[in-house]
N, C-alpha and C positions, 0 to 999 in steps of 0.2 A: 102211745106216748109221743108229744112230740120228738120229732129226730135231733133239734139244735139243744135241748136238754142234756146236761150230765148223764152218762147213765145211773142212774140213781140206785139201783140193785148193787154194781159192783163199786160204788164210793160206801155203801152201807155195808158190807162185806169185807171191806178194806178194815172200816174202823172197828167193827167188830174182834176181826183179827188181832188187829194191832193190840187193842184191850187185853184179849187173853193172853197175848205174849206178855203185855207188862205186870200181869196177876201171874201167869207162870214163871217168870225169871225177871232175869236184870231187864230194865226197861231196853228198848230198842227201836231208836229211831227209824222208819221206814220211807226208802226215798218214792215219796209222790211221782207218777207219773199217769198219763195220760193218753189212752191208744183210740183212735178214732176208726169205727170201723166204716164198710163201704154198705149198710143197711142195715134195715132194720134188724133186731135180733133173732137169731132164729139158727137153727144146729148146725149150717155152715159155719158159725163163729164160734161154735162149743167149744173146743179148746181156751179160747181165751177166758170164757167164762167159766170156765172146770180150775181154772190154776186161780181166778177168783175167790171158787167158793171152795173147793178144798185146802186151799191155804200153800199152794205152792208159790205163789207171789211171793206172800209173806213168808215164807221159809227162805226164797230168795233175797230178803229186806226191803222187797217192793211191794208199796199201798198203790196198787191200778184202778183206776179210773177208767172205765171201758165210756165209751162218748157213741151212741149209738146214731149212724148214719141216716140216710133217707134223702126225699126227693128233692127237699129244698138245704140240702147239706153238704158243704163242698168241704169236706175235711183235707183235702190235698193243698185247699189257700188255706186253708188255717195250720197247716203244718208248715209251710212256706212262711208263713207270716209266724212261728214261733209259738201257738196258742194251743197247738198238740205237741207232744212228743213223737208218737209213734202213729202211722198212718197205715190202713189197711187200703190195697191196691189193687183191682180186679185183674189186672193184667200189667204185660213192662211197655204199652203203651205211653203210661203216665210217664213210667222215668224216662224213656227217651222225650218226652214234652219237658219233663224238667231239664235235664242235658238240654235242649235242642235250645231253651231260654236261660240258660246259665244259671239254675236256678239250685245251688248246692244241696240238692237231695241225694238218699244215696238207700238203693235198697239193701237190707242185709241178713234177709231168708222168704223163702219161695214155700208156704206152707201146704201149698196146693200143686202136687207135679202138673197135674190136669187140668186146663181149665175148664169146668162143669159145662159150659156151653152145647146143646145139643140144637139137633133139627127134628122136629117131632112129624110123621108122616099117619095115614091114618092106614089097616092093617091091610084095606083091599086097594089101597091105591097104588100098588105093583114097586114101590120103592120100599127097594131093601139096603141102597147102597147111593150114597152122595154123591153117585156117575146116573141114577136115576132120575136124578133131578130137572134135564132140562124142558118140560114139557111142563112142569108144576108151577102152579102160584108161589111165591114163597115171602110171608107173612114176617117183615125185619124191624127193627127197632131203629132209630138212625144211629145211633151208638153200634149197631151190627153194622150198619151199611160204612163205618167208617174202617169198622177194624177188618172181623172174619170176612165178611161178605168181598172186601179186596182180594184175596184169598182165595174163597170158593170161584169168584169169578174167573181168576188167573187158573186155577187146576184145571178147573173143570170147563170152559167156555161158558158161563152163564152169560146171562143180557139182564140188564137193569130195568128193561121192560116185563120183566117176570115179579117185578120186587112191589107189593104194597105194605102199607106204612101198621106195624105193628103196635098198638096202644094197650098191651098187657093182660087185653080181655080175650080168651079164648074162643068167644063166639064164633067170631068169623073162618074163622079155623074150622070147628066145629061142624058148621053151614057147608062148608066146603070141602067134599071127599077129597077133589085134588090138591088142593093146598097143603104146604107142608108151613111150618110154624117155629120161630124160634124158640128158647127156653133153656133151665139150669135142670140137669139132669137131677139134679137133689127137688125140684120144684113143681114145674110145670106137668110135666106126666103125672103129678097126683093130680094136680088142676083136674087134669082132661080127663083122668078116671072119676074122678068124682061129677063133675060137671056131662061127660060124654059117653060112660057107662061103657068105654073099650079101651083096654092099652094099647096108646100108641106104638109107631115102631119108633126107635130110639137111635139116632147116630150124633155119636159124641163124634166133633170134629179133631179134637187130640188124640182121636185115633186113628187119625188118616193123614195128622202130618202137621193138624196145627199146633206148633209147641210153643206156644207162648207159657209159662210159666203165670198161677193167679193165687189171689189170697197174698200176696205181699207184701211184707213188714216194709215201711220205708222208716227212715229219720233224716234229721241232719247230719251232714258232714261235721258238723261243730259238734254235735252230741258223739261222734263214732271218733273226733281227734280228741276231745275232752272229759270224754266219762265212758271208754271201751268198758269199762269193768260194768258200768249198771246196762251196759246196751248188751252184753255178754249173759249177766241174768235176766235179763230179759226174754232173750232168745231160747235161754237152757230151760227159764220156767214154763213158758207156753209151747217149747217143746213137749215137754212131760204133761202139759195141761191135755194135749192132743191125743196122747198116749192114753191117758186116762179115761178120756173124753171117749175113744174110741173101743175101747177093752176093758173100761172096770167099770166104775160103777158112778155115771153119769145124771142121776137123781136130780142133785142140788144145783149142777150147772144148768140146768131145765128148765129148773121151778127161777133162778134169775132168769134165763131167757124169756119165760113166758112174763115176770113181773118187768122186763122192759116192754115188752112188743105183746099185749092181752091178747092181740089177734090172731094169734098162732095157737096152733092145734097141737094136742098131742098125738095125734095121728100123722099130721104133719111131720110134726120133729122125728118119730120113728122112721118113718118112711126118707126123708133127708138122712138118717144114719145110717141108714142099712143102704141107702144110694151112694151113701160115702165111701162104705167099704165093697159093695158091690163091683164098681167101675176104678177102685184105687186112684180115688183123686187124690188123696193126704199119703196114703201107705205104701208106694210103688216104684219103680223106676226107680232111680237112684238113691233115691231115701231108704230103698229095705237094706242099703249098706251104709250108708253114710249117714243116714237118720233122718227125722222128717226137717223141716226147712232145706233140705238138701238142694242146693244149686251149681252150676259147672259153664265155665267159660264156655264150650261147645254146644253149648243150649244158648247160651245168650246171642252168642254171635249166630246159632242156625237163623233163630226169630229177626235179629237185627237184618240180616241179610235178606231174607223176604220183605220186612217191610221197606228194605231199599228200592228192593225189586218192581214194588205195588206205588213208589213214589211217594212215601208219606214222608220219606226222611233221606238228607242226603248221605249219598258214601262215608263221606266225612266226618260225620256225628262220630264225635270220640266219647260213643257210649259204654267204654270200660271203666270208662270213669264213674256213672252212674250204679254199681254194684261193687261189693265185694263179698270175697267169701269166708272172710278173717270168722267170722261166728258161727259157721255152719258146716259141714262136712266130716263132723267130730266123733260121731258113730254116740253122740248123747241120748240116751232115751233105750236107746235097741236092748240095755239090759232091762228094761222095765216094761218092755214090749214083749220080751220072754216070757218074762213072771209073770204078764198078766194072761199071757194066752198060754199059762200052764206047762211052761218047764223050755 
């Protein structure tokens, strides 16, 4: 499906809804909105599609519009420019890009502690640990080479003489014992099992120190000073959409994912959830208390400070301006993460 299309799954799921609420009760106007994610669909964004298709939107009086992502997709200007509501953020790069150009975004839940980013190594090539690295090819995307890769380089002493240019395809990886290769821990490891008949070895770089917080709701400042209360359910239903997504019964939020994005597997999609809860990218760290979207000044400022460090951003950037935590840290969901996982 093209990516600049509606998502067409969750506007037909919307009005569905809406239908049987006004056949069940007093009619009930549902405020429209509109969440753009950062790809195509696929079980990293299950939550949002689970409060879709089981009606937790709609229980919250919100008809979503899920806007599916891709390559020629820049949902971050269209949420700039007013023609999304809600934007999905791979990382808090973006907001400091919006801070850094005055541009009143404002993130306001972090629904991924982790960000899925791994280095994928192959199992005889002697690298078990991201200090193994300096001897290796290492297979980047320029989008790596801008963000982690400042990073790896500063930890670890790498050289950008080690670095060729990443194009999505495993091959070359593949071809090459020594090389190590980037990718989303929900992703590319099935790639490479299917395509290279061995599991790779696997090193998530958020376990070594990179915290950048991913999966990020952003909006406007104008929508968080003039309608707190829908940006409030908004937060609380795709919270619970997560929960669901993750521990009950994830069927219908599926079969929408596969009717945006045919391309995806259901092999795929399992294999993405069971990586979701394997490595506690959604369910972990500070969210097993404070709930998922869970975020904290001392995360923000850890990440902010590194990327001072690596020169992307100056000291200055008053990026506390760019989040708040008014929506999240509310302990919302943790009872319904009980009951799903049996008492």
């Amino acid at each position: 499906m093209d990516g600049s299309a509606r998502g067409s799954s969750g506007a037909v799921a919307g009005m569905l809804l809406a239908a049987a609420l006004a056949v069940a009760g007093p009619a009930m106007a549902l405020d429209k909105v509109t969440f753009g994610t950062n790809w195509k669909a696929q079980a990293e964004h299950g939550g949002f599609y689970q409060a879709v298709a089981d009606g937790t939107y709609a229980k919250y009086g919100l008809d979503v519009a899920i806007r599916q992502g891709g390559p020629q997709v820049n949902h971050s200007q269209l949420l700039a420019a007013g023609k999304i509501d809600f934007n999905m953020s791979g990382n808090l790069f973006g907001q400091f890009n919006y801070t850094q150009a005055n541009v009143p975004m404002v993130t306001i839940a972090a629904i991924f502690q982790k960000e899925p980013q791994v280095l994928l190594a192959h199992p005889d090539s002697g690298v078990q640990e991201l200090a193994d690295l300096d001897d290796k090819t290492l297979f980047l995307s320029n989008d790596g080479r801008q963000t982690y890769w400042l990073w790896l380089k500063q930890v670890y002493g790498l050289s950008d003489d080690q670095v060729k240019p990443y194009t999505f395809n495993p091959a070359p990886f593949l071809a090459d014992s020594n090389s190590v290769q980037q990718g989303y821990v929900t992703s590319e490891p099935f790639a490479i099992q299917q395509q290279g008949g061995f599991e790779p070895v696997v090193l998530m770089m958020a376990d070594y120190g990179y915290d950048t917080y991913s999966t990020t709701i952003e909006t406007s400042q104008r929508l968080v000073d003039e309608n707190p209360d829908l940006v409030q359910r908004f937060v609380n239903a795709t919270i619970e959409g997560w929960y669901n997504y993750l521990y009950g019964d994830n069927k219908k939020a599926n079969e929408l994912i596969k009717a945006d994005n045919p391309d995806i597997t259901d092999d795929q999609i399992a294999f993405s959830i069971a990586a979701l809860k394997k490595y506690g990218i959604v369910d972990s760290g500070d969210a097993t208390t404070l709930g998922i979207g869970a975020m904290t000044d001392a995360r923000w400022e850890s990440f902010f400070t590194k990327s001072v460090i690596w020169g992307v951003y100056p000291p200055d950037l008053p990026y506390k301006q760019g989040y708040t935590l008014k929506f999240v840290n509310q302990g919302h969901g943790l009872d319904l993460r009980k009951k799903l996982n049996g008492g």
